[in-house]
Structures are given as C-alpha cells and as structure tokens.
N, C-alpha and C positions, 0 to 999 in steps of 0.2 A: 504493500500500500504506500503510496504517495503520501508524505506528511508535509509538504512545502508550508501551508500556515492550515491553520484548525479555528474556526470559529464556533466560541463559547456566545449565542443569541439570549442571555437573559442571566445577571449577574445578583440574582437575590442568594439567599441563605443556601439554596442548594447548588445554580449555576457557580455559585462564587467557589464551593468548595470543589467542584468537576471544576472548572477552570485552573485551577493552584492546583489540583493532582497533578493534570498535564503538564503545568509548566516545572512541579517541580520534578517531575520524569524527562525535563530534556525538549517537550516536544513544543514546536511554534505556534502557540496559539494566541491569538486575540480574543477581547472579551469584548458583548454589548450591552448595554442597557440604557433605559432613556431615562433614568434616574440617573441624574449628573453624580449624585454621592456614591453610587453602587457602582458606577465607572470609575469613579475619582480611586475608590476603595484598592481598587483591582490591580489598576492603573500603576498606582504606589508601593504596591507589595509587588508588582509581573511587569509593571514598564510595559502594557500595550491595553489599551485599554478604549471603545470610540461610543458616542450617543447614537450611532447610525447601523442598524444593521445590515441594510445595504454594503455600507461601505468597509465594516467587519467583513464581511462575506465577500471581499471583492477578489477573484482570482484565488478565494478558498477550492483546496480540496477536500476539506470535511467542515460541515456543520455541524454544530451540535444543540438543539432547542432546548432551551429550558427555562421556558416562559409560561403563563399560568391554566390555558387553556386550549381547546382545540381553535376557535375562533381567531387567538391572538397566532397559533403557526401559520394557520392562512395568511392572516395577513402580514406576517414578518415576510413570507415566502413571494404571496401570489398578489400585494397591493399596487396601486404604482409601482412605487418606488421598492420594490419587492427585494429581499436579497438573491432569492434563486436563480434570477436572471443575472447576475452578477459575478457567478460564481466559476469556478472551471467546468469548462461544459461537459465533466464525468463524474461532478465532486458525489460524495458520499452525502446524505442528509439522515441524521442519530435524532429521532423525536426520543427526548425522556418526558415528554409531558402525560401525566396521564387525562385519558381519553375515551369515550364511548369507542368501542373496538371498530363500530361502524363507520365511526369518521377518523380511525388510524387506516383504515382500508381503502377509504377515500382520499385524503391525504396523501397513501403511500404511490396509489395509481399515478393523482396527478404529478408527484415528481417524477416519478418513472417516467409520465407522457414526455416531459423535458426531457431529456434523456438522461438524470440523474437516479443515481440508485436509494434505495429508502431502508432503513433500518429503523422498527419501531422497538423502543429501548425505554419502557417506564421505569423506577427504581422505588427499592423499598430501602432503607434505613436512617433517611431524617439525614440534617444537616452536620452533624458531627460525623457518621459516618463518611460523607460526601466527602466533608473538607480532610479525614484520614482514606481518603483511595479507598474506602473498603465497604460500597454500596454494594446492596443485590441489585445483578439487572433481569427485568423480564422480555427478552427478547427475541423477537420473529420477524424474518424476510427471506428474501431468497439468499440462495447458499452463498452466490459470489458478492453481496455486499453483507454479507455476514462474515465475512473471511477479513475482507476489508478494514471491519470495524474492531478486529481483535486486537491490534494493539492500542484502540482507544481504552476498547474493557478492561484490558491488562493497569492499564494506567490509573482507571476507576471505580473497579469493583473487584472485589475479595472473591465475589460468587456470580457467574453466568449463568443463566439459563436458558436454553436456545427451545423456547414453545411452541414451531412453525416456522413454514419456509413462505406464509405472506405476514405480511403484514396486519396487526389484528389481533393475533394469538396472544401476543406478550399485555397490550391493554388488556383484553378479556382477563387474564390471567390477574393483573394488577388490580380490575375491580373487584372480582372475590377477595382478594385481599384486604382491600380497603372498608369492602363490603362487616367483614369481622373486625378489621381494625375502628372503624366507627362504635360498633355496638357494642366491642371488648372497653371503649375508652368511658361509655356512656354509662354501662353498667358501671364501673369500676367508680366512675364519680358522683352516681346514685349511691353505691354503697357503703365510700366514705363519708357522705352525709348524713343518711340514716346511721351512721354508726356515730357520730357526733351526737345527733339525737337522741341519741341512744345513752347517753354520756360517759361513752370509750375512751380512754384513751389512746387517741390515732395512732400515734408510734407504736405501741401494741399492737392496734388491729392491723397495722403492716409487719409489725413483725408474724404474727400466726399467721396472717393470708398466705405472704407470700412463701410458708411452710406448708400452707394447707392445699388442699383440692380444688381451693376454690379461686387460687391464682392464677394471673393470668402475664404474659408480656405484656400485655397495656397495664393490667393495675399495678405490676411492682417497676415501671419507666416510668408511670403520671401520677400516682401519688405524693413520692417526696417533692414534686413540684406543689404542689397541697399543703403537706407538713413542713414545706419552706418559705410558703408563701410568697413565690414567685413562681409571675406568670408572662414574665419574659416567654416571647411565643419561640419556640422551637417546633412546634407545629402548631398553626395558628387554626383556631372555632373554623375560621371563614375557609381552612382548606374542605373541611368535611361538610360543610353546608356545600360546597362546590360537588363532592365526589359523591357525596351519598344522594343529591340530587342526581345525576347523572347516574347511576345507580337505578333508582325510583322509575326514570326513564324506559332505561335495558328493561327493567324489569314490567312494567307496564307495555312493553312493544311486545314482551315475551308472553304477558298474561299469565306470568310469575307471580305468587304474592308473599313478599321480604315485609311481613307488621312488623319484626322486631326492627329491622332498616329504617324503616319511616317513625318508629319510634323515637331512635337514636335521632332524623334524619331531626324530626322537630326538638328536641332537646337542644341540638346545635343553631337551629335557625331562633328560638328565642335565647339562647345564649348571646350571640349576635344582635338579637332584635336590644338587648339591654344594654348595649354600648363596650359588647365584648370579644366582637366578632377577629379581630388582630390580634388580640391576649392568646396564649399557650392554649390547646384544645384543654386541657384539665380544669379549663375555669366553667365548664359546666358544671361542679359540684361547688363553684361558689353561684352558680343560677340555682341548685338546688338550697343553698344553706340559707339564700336569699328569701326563696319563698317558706322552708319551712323555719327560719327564724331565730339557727343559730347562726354560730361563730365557730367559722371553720381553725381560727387562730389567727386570722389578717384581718381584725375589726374595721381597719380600719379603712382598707380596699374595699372590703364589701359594703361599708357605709357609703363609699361613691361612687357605688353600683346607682344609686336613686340619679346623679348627676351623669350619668356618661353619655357621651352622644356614640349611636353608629360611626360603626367605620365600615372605610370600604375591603376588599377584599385582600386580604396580605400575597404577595405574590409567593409561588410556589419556590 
C-alpha cells in the first residue's frame, strides 16, 4: 500500500487519538476538522494539521473518516467542495463512523462508482483506547482494499475483525454492539441510583457488583465516573441518543421489537432533554437521582441540573 500522506477527516476525542497513533508509527498523515481548537490541538502535538477537508484530502492516498454521522461523510466526500474528488484517483477511503449498515453500503458503492476503494471500519473502545493504538475494528469490504488498509489497522487497533467482503457487515456488527452497550450503560445507572435510594453505600455496591453476576463492562467502566463525580464526557449522552436512535430505525424497517433499546433509547434522550446531553453517558443516573431525589455525592452538579440549557451533539 501506498502511504505518501493519510488523511485523518474529523479531529475530536476519537479522530485525534487515530491521528497520533499514525503519526506516532512513522506514517504521513494530516489531520481535519473545522473546529479551529481540535486542529490547532493536533497541529501542535503532529505539525500538520488544516480547517479544510478538501484540502486534507488533497493528493491523499488514504482517508480516514471520523466525523459524527453518516450524513456528515457525505458531505465531507460528495458536497461541492467534496474531499473525494481531490484525492489520488485510487486513494483508499476507512469510514470509522458508525452507521445504519444501509447507508455504509450506500456510501461504500458511491466511492467505489469514483473509482476509489471503500473500507467500512466502525470501532469499539472509546477515546483512550484510540489515543493508545489499541481500538477494536469492525470491519468489511472487499479483499483488495482490505489488504490495503492493514497497515493503517496495525497502526490503530490491538484487534481486527474482518465481518465481510462488502461493505455493511462491520456497521451491522457495530450496532448490536452498541445496541447492549446502551442498555448495559442505562441499566447500570438505574441501578446505582436505586441503590443510593436505597441508602448503600456506592463504593460497596461497586465493590460486590463488580464481584457479582450481576456485572457488567458498562457498570464496572461508568460507575466510578458516578462515585467521582465526574462527568467529563468520554462518551458523551448525545452519542447514544445518536446510535440507539439509529438503532430504533434498523429495527423498525426490520419489524424487530428492541423495548429494552427504546427504553434505554429515552432514558438518554431526557438525559439530554435536561441540559446533559455533552456530559459523560453515566450522567443518566444523575437524571435518575434527579427525579427520584437523592444525592448521588455531587450535590452540587445535580443542583444545576434545574439551570442547564441543551447542548448540541458532542462529536464522535
């Protein structure tokens, strides 16, 4: 594979740490984002860094997306001022966005129509894994831009998984995931509230949980963000209002019925609606502490749960 430059299209919490794997592996990439600070950021630490992802992408042999929705690669790729036309007319394009598997499949055709090849590559392990090279990817395309993209993987993830030869498979795959990663996160912050309630003490009920049957990877990663009382987002309310929506969708087209999903899905959407939609997804168990009337141990954040305005959606 050709590595002459590598464009990193979306420099948040997850972009920013794939960007730093690459560069600290050697390899030439540029970073975008049209938040002047998340480029300035990048910039400072890798010396390449532009607001343009056209001009990122200009005479790129690989792109790599990781911007917040299906909507927004269209239009990084296919708007005016599109990057894909800018690019080397065989570059490689790495969607890590996750995605209704329907519109990775549409997505991955139309780069293909350009004669660029398409690797759909969601990821599971949150921003600290990213920014240590050592994300899961879920990903599916055909064999010779799967080949292509291996030493970006090597560069960015600990664990491959190859789920099909189109495009599609690896979203599909990413939303079941996501799918229990919601309702693992939702339960988990129901349950340290009723146990507040209950008048536990929380460091206790995390230490037995996470000894007990009743644990899970979501409750024992998002509680001590609870019994820290920081909700500094590492995964932010508003990603899961994005996914588990999308989610609701698949699932409605399939004439699936996910109640425990749509449970979860509105637990995050007024977690959100309270002005908490950018805070860490574990602040759903201060929506719960809110309504039922304790004090999770942060009186005083939850006291200006009454004062917070929406926020818009924190990017992926």
């Amino acid at each position: 594979m050709k590595s002459n430059k590598i464009a990193v299209i979306g420099l948040g919490a997850m972009g920013h740490g794939i960007a730093a794997s690459l560069a600290r592996k050697g390899l030439p990439v540029i970073g975008a984002d049209t938040d002047p600070s998340a480029a300035a950021r990048f910039a400072k630490a890798f010396g390449a860094a532009t607001g343009s992802a056209r001009e990122a992408a200009s005479g790129a042999d690989v792109v790599i997306l990781v911007v917040v929705n299906a909507a927004q690669c269209e239009a990084v790729l296919f708007a005016e001022a599109g990057a894909l036309a800018s690019t080397a007319p065989d570059a490689l394009i790495i969607s890590c966005v996750t995605m209704d598997p329907a519109q990775a499949r549409s997505l991955g055709a139309r780069v293909e129509a350009e004669g660029r090849a398409f690797v759909d590559a969601p990821t599971s392990g949150g921003p600290a894994r990213a920014a240590d090279g050592a994300l899961t990817l879920l990903t599916s395309g055909r064999e010779a831009a799967m080949k292509r993209a291996e030493p970006i993987f090597e560069a960015i993830a600990a664990k491959v998984y190859r789920l099909g030869d189109q495009a599609g498979a690896g979203s599909a795959f990413k939303m079941i995931n996501q799918h229990l990663a919601g309702i693992h996160i939702a339960a988990a912050c129901e349950a340290i509230a009723f146990a507040k309630k209950l008048g536990l003490d929380l460091a206790k009920v995390y230490e037995v949980i996470t000894a007990s049957a009743g644990n899970s990877w979501m409750f024992e990663n998002r509680v001590p963000h609870i019994l820290d009382d920081d909700y500094t987002p590492k995964s932010a309310v508003n990603i899961f209002t994005k996914d588990l929506g999308i989610l609701s969708d698949m699932a409605r087209a399939e004439s699936f019925p996910t109640p425990l999903a749509a449970s979860a899905l509105q637990m995050f959407l007024m977690t959100a609606a309270s002005g908490m939609g950018r805070d860490d997804d574990a602040s759903v168990a201060r929506l719960y502490a809110k309504i039922a009337g304790v004090d999770l141990g942060g009186g005083e954040a939850s006291a200006n749960l009454d004062n917070a305005a929406p926020h818009e959606a924190a990017p992926r």
